[in-house]
C-alpha positions in Angstrom: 0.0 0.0 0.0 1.4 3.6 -0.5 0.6 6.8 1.7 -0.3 9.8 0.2 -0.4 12.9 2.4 -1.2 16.5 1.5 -1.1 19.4 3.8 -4.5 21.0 2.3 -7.6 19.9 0.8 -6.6 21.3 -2.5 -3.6 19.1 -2.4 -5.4 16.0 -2.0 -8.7 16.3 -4.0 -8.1 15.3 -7.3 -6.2 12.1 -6.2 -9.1 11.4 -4.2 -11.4 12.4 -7.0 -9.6 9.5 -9.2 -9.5 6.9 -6.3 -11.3 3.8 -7.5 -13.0 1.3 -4.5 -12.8 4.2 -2.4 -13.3 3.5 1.3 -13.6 6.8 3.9 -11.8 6.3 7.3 -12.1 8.3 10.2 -8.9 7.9 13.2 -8.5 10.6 15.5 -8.7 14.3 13.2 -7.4 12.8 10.2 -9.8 11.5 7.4 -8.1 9.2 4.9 -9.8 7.8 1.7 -8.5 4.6 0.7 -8.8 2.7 -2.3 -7.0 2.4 -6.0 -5.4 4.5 -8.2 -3.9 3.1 -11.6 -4.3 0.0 -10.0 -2.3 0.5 -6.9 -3.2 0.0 -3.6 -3.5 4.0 -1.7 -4.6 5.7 1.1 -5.2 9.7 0.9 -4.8 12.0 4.2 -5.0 15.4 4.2 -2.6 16.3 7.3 -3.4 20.2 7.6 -0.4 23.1 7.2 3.2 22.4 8.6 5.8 20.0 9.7 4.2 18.9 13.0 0.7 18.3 11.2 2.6 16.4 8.9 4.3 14.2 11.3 1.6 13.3 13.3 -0.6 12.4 10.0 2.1 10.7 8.8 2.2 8.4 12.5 -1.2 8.1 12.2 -1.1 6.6 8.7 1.6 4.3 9.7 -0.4 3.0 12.5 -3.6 2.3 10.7 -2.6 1.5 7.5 1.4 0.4 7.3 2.3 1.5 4.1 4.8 0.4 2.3 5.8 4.0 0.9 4.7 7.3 1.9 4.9 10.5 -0.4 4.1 13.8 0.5 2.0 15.9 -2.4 1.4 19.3 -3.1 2.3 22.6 -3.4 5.7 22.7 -1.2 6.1 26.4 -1.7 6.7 26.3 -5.1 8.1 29.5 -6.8 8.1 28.5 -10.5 5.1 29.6 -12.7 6.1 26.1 -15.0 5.2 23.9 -12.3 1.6 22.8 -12.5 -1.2 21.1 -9.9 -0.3 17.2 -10.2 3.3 17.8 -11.6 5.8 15.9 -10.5 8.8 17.2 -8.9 11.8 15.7 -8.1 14.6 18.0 -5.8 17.9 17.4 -6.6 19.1 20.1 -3.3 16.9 20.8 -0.3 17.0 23.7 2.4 15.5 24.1 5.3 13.8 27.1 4.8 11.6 27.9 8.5 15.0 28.1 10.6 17.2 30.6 10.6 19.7 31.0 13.3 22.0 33.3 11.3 22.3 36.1 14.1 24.1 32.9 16.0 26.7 32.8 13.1 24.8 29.7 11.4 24.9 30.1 7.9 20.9 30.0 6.4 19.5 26.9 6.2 22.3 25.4 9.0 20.7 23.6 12.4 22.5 23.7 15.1 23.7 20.1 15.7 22.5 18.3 12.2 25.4 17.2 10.5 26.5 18.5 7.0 23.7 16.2 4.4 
């Protein structure tokens, strides 16, 4: 089975639009929809805005449902005007964008205490 999580509705309602066998599942404040898409086992979540939504929707998942894969959809702040609802990004470099602890002589991006990636 793979997870799909999306942080707002408007993340997550086309896939669950196209979900085939579709099955609605209330646990806790999450609502997944599970079912098929192209043929493949899924289960939709929509986790609400930010990283600790995301985390615990993401336990949640894993607890119920045990997927195999999890992938995260959406928007992701996207700046370019080319990339499109449903496109498929891949990242190739990643920042951490809601820390900055440059005034501590961290360079942007940097967490105290994560190694270099």
């Amino acid at each position: 089975m793979i997870g799909i999580i999306g942080a707002m509705e408007e993340e997550v309602a086309k896939l669950q639009e196209l979900c085939e066998d579709r099955e609605e599942i209330q646990k806790g404040p999450y609502f997944f929809v599970k079912g098929k898409l192209s043929g493949k086992e899924v289960v939709l979540c929509k986790a609400g805005i930010g990283k600790v939504n995301a985390a615990a929707c993401t336990q949640a998942l894993i607890d119920r449902f045990q997927p195999s894969y999890i992938f995260n959809t959406g928007i992701a702040g996207a700046i370019s005007p080319e990339v499109h609802i449903l496109d498929l990004v891949i990242s190739k470099d990643a920042v951490q964008y809601d820390v900055d602890v440059t005034r501590f002589d961290y360079p942007l991006g940097k967490v105290p205490g994560d190694k270099k990636v």
